[in-house]
C-alpha positions as a Markdown table, in Angstrom:
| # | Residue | x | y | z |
|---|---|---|---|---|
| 1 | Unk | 6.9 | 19.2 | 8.2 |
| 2 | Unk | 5.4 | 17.0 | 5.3 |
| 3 | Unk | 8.8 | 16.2 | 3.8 |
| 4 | Unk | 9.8 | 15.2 | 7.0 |
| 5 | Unk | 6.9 | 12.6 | 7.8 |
| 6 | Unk | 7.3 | 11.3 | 4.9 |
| 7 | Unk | 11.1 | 10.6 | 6.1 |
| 8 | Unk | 10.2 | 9.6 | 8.9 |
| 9 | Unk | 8.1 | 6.6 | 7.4 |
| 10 | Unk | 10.7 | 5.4 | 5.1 |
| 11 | Unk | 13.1 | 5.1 | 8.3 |
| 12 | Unk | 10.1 | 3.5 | 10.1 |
| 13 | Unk | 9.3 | 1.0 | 7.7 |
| 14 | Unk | 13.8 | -0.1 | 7.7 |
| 15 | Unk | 13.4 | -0.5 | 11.5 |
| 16 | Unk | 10.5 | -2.9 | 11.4 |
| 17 | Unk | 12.1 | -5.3 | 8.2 |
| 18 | Unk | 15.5 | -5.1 | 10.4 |
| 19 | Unk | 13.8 | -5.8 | 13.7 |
| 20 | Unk | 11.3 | -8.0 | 12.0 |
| 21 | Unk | 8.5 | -6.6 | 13.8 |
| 22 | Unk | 5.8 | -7.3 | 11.6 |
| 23 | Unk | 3.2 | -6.2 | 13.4 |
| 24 | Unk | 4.2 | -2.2 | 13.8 |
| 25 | Unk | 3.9 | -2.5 | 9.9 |
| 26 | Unk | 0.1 | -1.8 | 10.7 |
| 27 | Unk | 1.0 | 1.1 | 12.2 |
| 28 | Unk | 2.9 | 2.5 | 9.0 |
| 29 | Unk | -0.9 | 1.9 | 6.9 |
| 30 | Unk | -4.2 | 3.9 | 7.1 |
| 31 | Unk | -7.2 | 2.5 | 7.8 |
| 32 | Unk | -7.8 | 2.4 | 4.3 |
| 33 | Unk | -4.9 | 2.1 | 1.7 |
| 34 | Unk | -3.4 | 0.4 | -1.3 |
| 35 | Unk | -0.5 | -1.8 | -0.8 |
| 36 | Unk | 1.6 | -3.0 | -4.0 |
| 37 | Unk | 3.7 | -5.7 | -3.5 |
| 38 | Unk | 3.7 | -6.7 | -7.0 |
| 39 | Unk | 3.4 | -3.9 | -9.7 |
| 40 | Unk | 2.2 | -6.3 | -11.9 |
| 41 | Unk | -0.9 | -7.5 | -9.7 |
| 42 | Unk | -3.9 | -6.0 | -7.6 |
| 43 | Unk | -2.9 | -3.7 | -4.4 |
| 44 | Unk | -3.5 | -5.5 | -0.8 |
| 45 | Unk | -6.0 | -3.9 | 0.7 |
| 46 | Unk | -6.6 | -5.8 | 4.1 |
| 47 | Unk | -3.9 | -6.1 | 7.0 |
| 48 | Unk | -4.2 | -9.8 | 6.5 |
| 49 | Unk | -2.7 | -9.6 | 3.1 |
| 50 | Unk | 0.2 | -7.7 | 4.1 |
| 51 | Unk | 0.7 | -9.4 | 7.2 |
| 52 | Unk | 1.4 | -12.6 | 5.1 |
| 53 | Unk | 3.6 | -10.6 | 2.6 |
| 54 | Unk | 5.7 | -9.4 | 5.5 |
| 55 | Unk | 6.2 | -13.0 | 6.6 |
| 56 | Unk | 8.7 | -13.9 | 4.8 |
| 57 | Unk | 11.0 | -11.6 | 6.9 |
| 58 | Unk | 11.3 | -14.2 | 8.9 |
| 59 | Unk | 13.7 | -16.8 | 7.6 |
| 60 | Unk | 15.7 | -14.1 | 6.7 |
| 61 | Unk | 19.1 | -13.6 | 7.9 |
| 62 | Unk | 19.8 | -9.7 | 6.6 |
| 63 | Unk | 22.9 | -8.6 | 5.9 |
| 64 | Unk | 22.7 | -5.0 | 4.9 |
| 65 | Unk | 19.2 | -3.1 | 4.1 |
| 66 | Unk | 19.4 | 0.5 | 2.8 |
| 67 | Unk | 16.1 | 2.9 | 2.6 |
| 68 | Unk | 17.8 | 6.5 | 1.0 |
| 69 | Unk | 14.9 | 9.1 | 0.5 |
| 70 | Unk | 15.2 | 10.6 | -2.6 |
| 71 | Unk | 12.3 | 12.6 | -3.0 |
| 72 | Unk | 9.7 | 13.4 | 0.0 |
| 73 | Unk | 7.6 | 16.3 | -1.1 |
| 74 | Unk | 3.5 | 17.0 | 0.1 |
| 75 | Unk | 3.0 | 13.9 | 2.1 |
| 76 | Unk | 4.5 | 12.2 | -0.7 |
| 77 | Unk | 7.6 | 10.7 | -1.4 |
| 78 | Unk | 10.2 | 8.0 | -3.2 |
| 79 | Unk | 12.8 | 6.1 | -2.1 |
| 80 | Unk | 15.9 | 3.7 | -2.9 |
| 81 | Unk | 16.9 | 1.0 | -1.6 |
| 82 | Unk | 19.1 | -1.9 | -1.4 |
| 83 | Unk | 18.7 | -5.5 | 0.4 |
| 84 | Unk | 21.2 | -8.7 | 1.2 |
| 85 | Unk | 20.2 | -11.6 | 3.1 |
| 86 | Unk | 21.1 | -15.3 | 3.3 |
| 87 | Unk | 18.4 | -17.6 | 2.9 |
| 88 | Unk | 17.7 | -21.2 | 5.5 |
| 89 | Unk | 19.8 | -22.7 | 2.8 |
| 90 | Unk | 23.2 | -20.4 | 3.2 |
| 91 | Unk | 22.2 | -18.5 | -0.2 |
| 92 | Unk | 22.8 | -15.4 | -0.4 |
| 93 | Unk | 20.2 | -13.2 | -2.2 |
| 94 | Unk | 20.7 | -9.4 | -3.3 |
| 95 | Unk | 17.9 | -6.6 | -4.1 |
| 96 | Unk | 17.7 | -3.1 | -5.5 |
| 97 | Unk | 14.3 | -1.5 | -5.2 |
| 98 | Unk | 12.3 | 1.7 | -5.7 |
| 99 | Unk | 9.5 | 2.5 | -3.3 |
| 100 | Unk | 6.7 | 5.3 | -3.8 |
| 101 | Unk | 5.0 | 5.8 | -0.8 |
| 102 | Unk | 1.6 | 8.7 | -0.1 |
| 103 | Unk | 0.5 | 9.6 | 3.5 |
| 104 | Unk | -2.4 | 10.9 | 5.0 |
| 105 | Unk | -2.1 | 13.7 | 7.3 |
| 106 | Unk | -1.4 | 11.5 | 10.6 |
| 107 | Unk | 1.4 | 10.2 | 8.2 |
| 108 | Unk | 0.3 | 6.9 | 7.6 |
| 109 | Unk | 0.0 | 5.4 | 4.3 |
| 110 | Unk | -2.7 | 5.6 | 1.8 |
| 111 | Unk | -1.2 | 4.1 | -0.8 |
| 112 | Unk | 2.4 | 1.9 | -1.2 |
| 113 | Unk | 4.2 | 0.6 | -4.1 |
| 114 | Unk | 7.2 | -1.2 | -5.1 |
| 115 | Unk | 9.9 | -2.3 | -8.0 |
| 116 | Unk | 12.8 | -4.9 | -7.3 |
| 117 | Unk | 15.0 | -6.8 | -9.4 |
| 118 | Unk | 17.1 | -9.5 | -8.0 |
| 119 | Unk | 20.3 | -10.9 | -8.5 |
């Protein structure tokens, strides 16, 4: 049941970026939780932060956007996954990632992290 929430989120979280629903991204976070955008700075810890993150969605044109669970194990889990878009230029812009995600019982996330490069 665990392993499966934790699927379940993953799938959740490639349905709102592909739908561009930004705002059922709040449903995907706990009241309180730790959201990494950047490995390299301080978690967001406010839906406002997030929100803003998530806003760049929104002059994307995707093209493909993979989320393949690798591991999902005690309300815990890791994921890979793989991004195209085109840009409000024409560019095209390409992404492989790593997620880590950790839920609370109601499957909602406590903490959130991420790694990308680009090409």
């Amino acid at each position: 049941m665990k392993e499966e929430l934790v699927q379940s989120w993953f799938g959740k979280l490639r349905e709102a970026w592909l739908t561009k629903n930004i705002s059922s991204v709040k449903d995907l976070l706990s009241e309180k939780f730790e959201y990494y955008e950047n490995p390299l700075k301080a978690p967001f810890m406010t839906w406002t932060q997030v929100e803003e993150a998530w806003r760049t969605i929104d002059s994307q044109n995707i093209i493909e956007l993979t989320i393949e669970p690798l591991v999902c194990k005690d309300l815990r889990g890791s994921a890979r996954y793989h991004f195209k878009y085109k840009d409000v230029l024409g560019d095209l812009h390409e992404s492989d990632g790593a997620y880590y995600v950790k839920l609370d019982r109601e499957g909602r996330a406590v903490e959130f992290r991420q790694w990308w490069v680009s090409k």
